[in-house]
N, C-alpha and C positions, 0 to 999 in steps of 0.2 A: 867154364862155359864153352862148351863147344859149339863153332857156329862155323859158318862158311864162307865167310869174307873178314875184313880186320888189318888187311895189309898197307891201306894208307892213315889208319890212324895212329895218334898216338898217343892213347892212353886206355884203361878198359871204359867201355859201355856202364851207363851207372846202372846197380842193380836191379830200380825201381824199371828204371829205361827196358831194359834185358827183359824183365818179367813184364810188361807192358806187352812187348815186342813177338813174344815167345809164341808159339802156336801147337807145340808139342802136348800140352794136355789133350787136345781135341784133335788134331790131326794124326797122331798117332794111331786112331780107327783107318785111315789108306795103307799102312805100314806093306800090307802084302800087294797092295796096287802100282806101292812107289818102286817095291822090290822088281817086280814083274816088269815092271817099264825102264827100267835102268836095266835087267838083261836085255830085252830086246834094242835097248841103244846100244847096250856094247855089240853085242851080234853086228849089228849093222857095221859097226866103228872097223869093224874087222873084216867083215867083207868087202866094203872100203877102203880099206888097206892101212887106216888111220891106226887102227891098234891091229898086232900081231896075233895070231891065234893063239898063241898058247898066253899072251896077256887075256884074252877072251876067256879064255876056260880057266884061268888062275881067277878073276873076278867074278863068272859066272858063279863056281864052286863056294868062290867067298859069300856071296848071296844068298847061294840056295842055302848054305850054314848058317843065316844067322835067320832066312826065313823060318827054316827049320826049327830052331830054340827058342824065338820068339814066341809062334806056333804051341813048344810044348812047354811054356814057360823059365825054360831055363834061361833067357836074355832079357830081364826086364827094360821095356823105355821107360825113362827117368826124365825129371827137367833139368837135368846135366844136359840137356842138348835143347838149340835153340826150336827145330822142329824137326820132322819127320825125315828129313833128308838131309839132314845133318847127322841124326842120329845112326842109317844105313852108313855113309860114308865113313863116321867117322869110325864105328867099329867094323867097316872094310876096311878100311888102313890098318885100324891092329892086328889084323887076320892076315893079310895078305901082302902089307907093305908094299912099299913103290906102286905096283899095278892099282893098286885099289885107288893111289892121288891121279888116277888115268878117266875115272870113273866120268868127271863132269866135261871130258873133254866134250866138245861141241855142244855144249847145253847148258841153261841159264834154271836158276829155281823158277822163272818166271814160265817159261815153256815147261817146267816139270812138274809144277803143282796144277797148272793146266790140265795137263797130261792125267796126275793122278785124279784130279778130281774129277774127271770124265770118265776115267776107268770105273772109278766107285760109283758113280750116280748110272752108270749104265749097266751095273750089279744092280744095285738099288732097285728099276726101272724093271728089270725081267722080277725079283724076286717078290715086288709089289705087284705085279700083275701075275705071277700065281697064286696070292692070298686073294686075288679079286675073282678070280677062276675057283677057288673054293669059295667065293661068295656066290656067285654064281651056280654052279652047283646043289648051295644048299637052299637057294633060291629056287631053282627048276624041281628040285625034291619035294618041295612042297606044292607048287605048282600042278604035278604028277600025281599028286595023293588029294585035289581040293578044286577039281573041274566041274562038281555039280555041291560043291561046298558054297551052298547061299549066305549072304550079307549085303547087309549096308554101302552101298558107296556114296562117301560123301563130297558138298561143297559146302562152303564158310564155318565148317564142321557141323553142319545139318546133316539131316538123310536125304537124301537127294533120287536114287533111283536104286534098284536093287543088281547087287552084282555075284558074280563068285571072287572068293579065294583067290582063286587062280588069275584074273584076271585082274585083280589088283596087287599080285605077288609081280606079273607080269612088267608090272608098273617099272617095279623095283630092277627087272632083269634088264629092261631097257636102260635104267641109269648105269648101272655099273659095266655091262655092254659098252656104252659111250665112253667109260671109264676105262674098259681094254682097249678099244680102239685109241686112245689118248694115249697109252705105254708105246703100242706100237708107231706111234707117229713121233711119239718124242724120239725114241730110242734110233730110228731110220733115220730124223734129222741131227740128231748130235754126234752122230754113229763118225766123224772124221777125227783126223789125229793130230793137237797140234802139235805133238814133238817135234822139234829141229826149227820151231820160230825163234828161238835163242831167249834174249833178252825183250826184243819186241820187231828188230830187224833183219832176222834170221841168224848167218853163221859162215865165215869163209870156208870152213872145210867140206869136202864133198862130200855131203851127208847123201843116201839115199832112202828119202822121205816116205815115199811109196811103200820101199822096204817093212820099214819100222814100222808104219800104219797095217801094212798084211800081217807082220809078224802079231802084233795086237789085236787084229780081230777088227779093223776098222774098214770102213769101206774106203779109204783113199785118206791121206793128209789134208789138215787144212788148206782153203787157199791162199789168203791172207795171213802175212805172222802178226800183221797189230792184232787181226782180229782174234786171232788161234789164244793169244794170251790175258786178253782182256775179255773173252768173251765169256759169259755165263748167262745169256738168254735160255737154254737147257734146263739150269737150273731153275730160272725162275719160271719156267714153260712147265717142269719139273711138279713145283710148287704150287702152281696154277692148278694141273693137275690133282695132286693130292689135296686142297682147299677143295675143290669140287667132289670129292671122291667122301670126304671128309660130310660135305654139307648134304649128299646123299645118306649117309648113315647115320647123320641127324636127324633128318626128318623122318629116318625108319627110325630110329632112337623111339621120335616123341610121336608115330604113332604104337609103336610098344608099349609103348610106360602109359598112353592112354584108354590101349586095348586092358594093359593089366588092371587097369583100376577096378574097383570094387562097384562102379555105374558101369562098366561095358562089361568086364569079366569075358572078353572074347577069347582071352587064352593066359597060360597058366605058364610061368617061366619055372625052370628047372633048380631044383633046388642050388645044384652049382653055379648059377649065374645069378641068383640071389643075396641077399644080405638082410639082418634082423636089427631089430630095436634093440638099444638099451634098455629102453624103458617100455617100451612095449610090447610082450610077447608074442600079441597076437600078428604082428607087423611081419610082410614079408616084400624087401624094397626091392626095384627093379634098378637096383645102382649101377649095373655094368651097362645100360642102356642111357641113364642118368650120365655118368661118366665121357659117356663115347660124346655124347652132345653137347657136355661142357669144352670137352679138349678140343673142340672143334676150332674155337678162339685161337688154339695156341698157334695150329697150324697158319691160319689167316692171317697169326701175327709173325708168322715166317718168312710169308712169303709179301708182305708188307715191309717190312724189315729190310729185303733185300732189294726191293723194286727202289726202294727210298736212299741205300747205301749208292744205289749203283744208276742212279739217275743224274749226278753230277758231274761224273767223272769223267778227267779227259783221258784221249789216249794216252800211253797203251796201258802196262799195269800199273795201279798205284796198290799202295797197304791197307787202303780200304778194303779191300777186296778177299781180305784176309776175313775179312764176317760176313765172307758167303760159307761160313761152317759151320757154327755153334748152334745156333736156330737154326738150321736147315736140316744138322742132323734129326735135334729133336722132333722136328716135323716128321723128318721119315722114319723115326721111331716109333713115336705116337702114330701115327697113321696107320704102319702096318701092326703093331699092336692090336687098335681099334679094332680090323678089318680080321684079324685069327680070331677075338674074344666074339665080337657080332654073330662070326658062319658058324661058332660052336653053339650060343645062345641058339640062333637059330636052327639050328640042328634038332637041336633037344627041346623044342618049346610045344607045347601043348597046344592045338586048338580048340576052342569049344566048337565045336560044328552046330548043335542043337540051339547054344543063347544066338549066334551069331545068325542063325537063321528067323529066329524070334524077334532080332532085332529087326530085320527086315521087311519082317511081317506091321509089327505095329510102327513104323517107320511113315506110312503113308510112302514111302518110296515107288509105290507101283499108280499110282495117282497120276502120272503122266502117260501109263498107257493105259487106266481108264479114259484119259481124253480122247488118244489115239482111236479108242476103240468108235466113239463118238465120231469122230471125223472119217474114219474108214463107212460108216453108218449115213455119210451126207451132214455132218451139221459141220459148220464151219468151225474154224479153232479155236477163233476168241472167242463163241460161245460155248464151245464144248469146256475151255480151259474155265468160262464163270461156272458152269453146271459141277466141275467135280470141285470145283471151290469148293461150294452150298455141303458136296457132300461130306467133305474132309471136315467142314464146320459140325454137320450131324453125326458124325462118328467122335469127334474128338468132345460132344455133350455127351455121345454114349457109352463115350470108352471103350472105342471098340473099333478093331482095322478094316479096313474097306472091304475084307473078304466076306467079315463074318456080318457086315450091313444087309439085312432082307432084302430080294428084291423087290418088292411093294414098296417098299424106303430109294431105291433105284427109280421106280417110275414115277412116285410121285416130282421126282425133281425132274426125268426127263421121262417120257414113256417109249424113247428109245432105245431104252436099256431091255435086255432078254439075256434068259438064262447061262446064255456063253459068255456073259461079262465077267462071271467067275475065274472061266479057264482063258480067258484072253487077261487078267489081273493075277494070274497065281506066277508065283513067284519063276516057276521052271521056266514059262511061256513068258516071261519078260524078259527073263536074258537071253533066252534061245533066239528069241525075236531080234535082241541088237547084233547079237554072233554072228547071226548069217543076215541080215538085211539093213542093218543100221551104218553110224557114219561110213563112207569110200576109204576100203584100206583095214578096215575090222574083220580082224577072221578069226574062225569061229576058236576056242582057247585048245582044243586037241590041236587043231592046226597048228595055232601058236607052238604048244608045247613040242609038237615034232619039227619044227621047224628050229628051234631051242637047244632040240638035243642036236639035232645034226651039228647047229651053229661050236657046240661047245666040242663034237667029233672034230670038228678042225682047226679050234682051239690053237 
């Protein structure tokens, strides 16, 4: 067992104890975070004058060598070591002897898994926000291709008034949008470094903190070492994050799997994001949309998991703290998973332009600007809103959408109505009417879209 302390006991650690204890299954995925951040301490350790330069370049060399085999498999990690920085160190000893026992000078596992786990979650954090940026993308593609693409918009999943495409694609740009903004804001606040907090109260040797944080890519050191070591609000900010990101691609999920259905047929998924029956041949299931809205739980149970671990605790670090890993990673596996399978579906997904506009049509959806058109005419709203009542009740005994209602059938219920109720009810002239003169702040969806593309130019 190799591990990195043992000096005042006296006897081994019991096995069950050890394996309880261990964290090298799972931590093992920082292995090049932990490498990276123990060069840049020795660097420091050395211009400091704490280690000599050619101990710097004997350990550096030893590192980059086992980065290197690790990398091409030739070094396996094993559970012959307790964790992840046991396992560096202790095959830097075999490599380099003496210097390599130099390595923990000024630093505690408690400040160094700090350290790696911030280096990883701030990989994480950029590489999740460029799957969301190919979400986006394939969001605005459809957008670009579905501006005078008519449909349904709905509430309590009624039809409610008529929209485009694009305009409910729109919907979605705006979530995930929220969702880059969120990378950037986590990434800016966790962006500090707490190497050199030690064990929880920093370190006698004169470290230069500053240093190691540049050398890392960090915008300055922590300011606090309780907090440098015991923190993972990031993480769970992190999480927060990906839960929301998550509960966006659910509810695109479950309007997919609703559009696919065999009652709306508003569009057709790609045979590759498909799946068939055992038993039913004719079956063609929309499981990667199914899937993405079940795994949604798991995340939620990640970052639940962790808010509940880390709600007790006093300062500075305790072992609990050890399962800010296992569900976390899963989280940000599953999540960016999700979020590559989704922008390929969507990529490749079919729309029906022709049902989707049919739907529209016998929706009664434009039934609020027959009111409109009433009250623009002088009749007050609550009258005009009882008049196209009356009429929605006579098209739906005749089977038939308010377009194709005679007008003689118009004036019996009001004699206000004249032949431009057509074109103030057809479908173009309803949504053009909200694009440019409806709620404060609605423009019109070309604007959107250019507006869209610039936003993703400076990406």
């Amino acid at each position: 067992m190799a591990q990195l302390w043992g000096g005042r006991f006296t006897k081994e650690t019991d096995q069950l104890v050890y394996k309880f204890n261990a964290s090298i299954s799972f931590d093992q995925r920082f292995y090049e975070q932990d490498i990276k951040g123990s060069m840049a301490h020795v660097t420091m350790l050395a211009k400091q004058g704490i280690l000599t330069d050619a101990e710097k370049e004997t350990i550096i060399t030893g590192l980059q060598g086992i980065l290197d085999d690790v990398k091409s498999g030739k070094l396996k990690i094993t559970d012959k070591y307790e964790d992840i920085h046991s396992f560096v160190e202790a095959n830097l000893i075999d490599r380099v002897g003496d210097a390599g026992k130099k390595l923990h000078t000024g630093r505690s596992r408690n400040d160094q898994v700090a350290l790696d786990m911030k280096l990883y979650i701030r990989d994480e954090v950029q590489e999740t926000d460029a799957l969301i940026k190919e979400m986006l993308e394939a969001i605005l593609g459809i957008m670009e291709n579905s501006l005078e693409t008519y449909m349904p918009g709905f509430t309590h999943l009624q039809k409610a008034q008529p929209i485009t495409l694009a305009h409910h694609m729109g919907a979605y740009f705006e979530m995930f949008k929220r969702d880059h903004e969120r990378m950037k804001d986590i990434y800016t606040r966790m962006n500090t470094c707490p190497l050199g907090s030690g064990a929880l109260a920093g370190t006698t040797y004169p470290l230069d903190r500053a240093y190691t944080a540049k050398l890392l890519g960090f915008a300055g050191p922590t300011m606090n070492s309780m907090d440098g070591v015991s923190d993972r609000d990031y993480l769970i900010e992190y999480l927060s994050a990906l839960s929301m990101i998550m509960m966006h691609l659910s509810r695109f999920s479950e309007e997919v799997i609703i559009w696919n259905s065999n009652e709306y047929k508003f569009v057709e998924i790609d045979d590759a994001y498909s799946t068939g029956s055992s038993i039913m041949p004719q079956k063609k299931n929309p499981d990667i949309a199914e899937l993405v809205r079940g795994k949604t739980g798991r995340v939620y149970a990640a970052l639940t998991g962790l808010l509940v671990t880390m709600k007790g605790i006093p300062l500075a670090y305790n072992k609990d703290m050890q399962e800010d890993k296992e569900l976390p990673f899963d989280a940000i596996d599953t999540t960016k998973g999700c979020l590559q399978l989704f922008a390929g579906m969507l990529r490749t997904m079919t729309f029906k332009n022709d049902r989707m506009e049919e739907s529209a049509k016998h929706g009664f959806t434009n039934a609020t600007d027959a009111a409109d058109y009433l009250v623009n005419h002088g009749v007050p709203f609550r009258d005009a809103h009882g008049i196209v009542g009356q009429l929605v009740l006579l098209c739906l005994d005749k089977k038939i959408p308010l377009d194709d209602l005679p007008l003689e059938e118009y004036k019996k219920i009001s004699p206000v109505f004249e032949e431009d109720i057509y074109e103030a009810i057809s479908l173009k002239t309803c949504v053009e009417k909200r694009n440019t003169t409806g709620a404060p702040g609605v423009k019109p969806m070309q604007e959107a879209v250019d507006s869209y593309k610039k936003y993703m130019e400076e990406y």
